[in-house]
C-alpha positions, 0 to 999 in steps of 0.5 A: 344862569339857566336859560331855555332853548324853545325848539330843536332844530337848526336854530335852537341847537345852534343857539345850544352849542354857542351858549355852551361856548361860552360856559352857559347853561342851558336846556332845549325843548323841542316839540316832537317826540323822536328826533327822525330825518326831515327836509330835502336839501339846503345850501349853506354859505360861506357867512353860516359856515364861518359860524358852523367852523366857530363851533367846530362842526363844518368839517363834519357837515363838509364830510357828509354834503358837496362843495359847489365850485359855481353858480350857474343862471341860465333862461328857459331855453338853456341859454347861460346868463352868468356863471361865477365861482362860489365858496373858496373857488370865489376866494372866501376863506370859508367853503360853501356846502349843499347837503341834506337839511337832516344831516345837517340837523343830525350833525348838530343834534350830535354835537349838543349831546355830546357836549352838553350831556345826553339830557340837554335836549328834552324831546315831547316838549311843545311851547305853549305859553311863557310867564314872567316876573322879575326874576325869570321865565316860567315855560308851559308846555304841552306833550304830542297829544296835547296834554298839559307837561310840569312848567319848566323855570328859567332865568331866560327862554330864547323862542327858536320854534319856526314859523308857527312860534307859540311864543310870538304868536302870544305877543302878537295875538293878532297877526294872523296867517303867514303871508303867501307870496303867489309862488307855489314850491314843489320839491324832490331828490333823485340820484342822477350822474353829475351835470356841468362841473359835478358841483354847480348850484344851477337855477333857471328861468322864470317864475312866471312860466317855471323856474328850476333849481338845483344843486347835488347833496350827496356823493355816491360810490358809484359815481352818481349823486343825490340832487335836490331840485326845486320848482317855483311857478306863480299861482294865485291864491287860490292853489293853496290846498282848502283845508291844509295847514298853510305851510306842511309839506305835502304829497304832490302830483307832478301833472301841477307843473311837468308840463311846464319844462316838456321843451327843457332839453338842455345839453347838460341836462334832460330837465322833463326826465328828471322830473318825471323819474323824481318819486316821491314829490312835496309841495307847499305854497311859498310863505313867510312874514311881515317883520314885526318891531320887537322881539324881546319881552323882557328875559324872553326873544325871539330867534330864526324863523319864529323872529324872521321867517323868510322865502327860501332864497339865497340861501339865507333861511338857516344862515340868519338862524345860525348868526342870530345864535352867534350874537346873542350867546356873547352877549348872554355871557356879559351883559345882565339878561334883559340888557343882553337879550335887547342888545341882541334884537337892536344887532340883528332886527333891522338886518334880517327884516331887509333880507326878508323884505328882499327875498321877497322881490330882488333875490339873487335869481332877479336876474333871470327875470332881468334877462327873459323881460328884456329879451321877451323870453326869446334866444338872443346872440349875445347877452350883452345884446340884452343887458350890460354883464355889470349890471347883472353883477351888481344885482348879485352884488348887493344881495352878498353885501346885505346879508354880509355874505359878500368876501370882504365882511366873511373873510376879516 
């Protein structure tokens, strides 16, 4: 059985390293014509880096990233609202890791070259459109230019080509724009020395006013690391750039939101130099999809962002890919083609569209909102004033055990 990958990136060369796994054969396509370094940082948790360790490439992400000790959530006047360990110093049996999205993706990138042969990922290769019949997929693609490339044939094509999926979009000619969320995203990375223990992921205040997160990548000689750090605010429609593709990352000015955390001046941290010292800066509107109920056409489906994309919360953008990849290869290896690729939406479709649904509304950052509502935004003497300890951890709780991330599903 020959089966094709539809793009390049975490997703498809997850997908390429789990099929090879299992002694598949398989080949990925992928859009672009030199592979170069993109994207700023990610967090990877311990249910990816389960998956990551079963393709035996998380020591190398660990050689390149940092292992955080903690989440730390604090209000917009600095004040801690719940500090927990994470990864192995929370008792899991795998760690958790911050680090570059591109050396994550170089990471992989290697490993599929140099387990499948140089050959078995094909760049210059962009999707536009899938035929089938009942003995398999024929692919159409299309060069950087646009120009039309020679068909590929194969007994499967699994779509891994993001949000703005040519394969989807065939099979849902009408569904039209991602979906804005009414939260504009801004993005950097600046070497800094370390803040609070020197490996937490801090997020603090509200969206509605400005909310910061970040977490270090990178460890440097000389003591300093490479931090990337995210702002949300709420906006309406209309601050989507007019004529920009919705979701490219693009050249940002700072004047958008600096003079929201002017006031940041925290112990830990000067929030407004931080900022203001961060060149260069990227923005993009927060965006994602509605679930959809199918993904699986016959010896054709759908994987990671082009099945699910989501808001880039909780850590569970390229985690799901990374697990879509690890359920349909077994199953790819056992079962006839279609039988395999629909057992494969039937595990996984339901999950994923609550997360999505989820990361809209009740992220694990919901309970800095929970605390400045009830608090009104204004400093308080002691949390338990404003809200039970217990409450906040069971809102963190509930997010683990949806996206089987909590200790007991990572750890069996």
């Amino acid at each position: 059985m020959k089966i094709a990958i539809l793009g390049g990136g975490i997703c498809g060369l997850s997908t390429a390293l789990y099929l090879h796994k299992e002694g598949l054969d398989c080949t990925v396509y992928e859009a672009v014509a030199e592979i170069k370094p993109l994207g700023v940082g990610i967090n990877i948790l311990p249910h990816a880096i389960r998956r990551l360790d079963e393709l035996g490439v998380a020591d190398a992400c660990a050689r390149k990233g940092v292992e955080p000790k903690e989440f730390v959530f604090f209000t917009q006047n600095g004040q801690l609202i719940h500090r927990e360990p994470c990864g192995r110093h929370a008792g899991y049996h795998f760690p958790h890791l911050s680090m570059h999205r591109a050396d994550l993706h170089e990471v992989l990138y290697d490993a599929v070259r140099d387990r499948l042969g140089r050959q078995a990922v094909v760049l210059g290769h962009r999707t536009r459109h899938v035929e089938q019949d009942d003995r398999g997929v024929t692919i159409h693609f299309e060069d950087v230019n646009g120009k039309g490339i020679s068909p590929v044939r194969a007994d499967v094509a699994i779509a891994c080509d993001g949000l703005h999926s040519a394969v989807r979009r065939q099979f849902y000619p009408n569904e039209g724009s991602p979906v804005y969320g009414g939260i504009m995203l801004w993005r950097g990375l600046i070497r800094h020395r370390p803040i609070l223990s020197g490996a937490s992921v801090v997020r603090a205040g509200p969206i509605a006013t400005g909310k910061l997160v970040l977490y270090s990548i990178r460890n440097h000689d000389d003591g300093t690391q490479l931090f990337n750090w995210a702002v949300e605010i709420r906006r309406e429609q209309g601050a989507v750039r007019p004529g920009s593709r919705l979701t490219d990352w693009h050249p940002a000015s700072k004047d958008a939101f600096i003079d929201r955390f002017a006031t940041w001046q925290f112990e830990w941290l000067d929030v407004p130099g931080l900022l203001e010292s961060t060149e260069p800066v990227f923005e993009h509107p927060m965006v994602d999809r509605d679930p959809i109920p199918r993904w699986t056409f016959g010896r054709v489906t759908l994987a990671g962002d082009a099945a699910h994309p989501m808001f880039p919360r909780g850590g569970n953008g390229g985690a799901q890919a990374i697990i879509d990849a690890s359920v349909i290869a077994p199953l790819l290896k056992r079962l006839p083609p279609e039988e395999a690729l629909r057992a494969y939406e039937a595990e996984r479709l339901e999950k994923t569209s609550n997360i999505v649904l989820t990361n809209r509304s009740r992220p694990p950052d919901v309970i800095i909102e929970r605390v400045e509502k009830l608090s009104s935004g204004k400093r308080f003497n002691r949390l338990e004033d404003v809200i039970p300890p217990s409450e906040l951890l069971d809102l963190l709780e509930s997010y683990k055990r949806l996206t089987a991330n909590d200790i007991q599903t990572v750890n069996q």
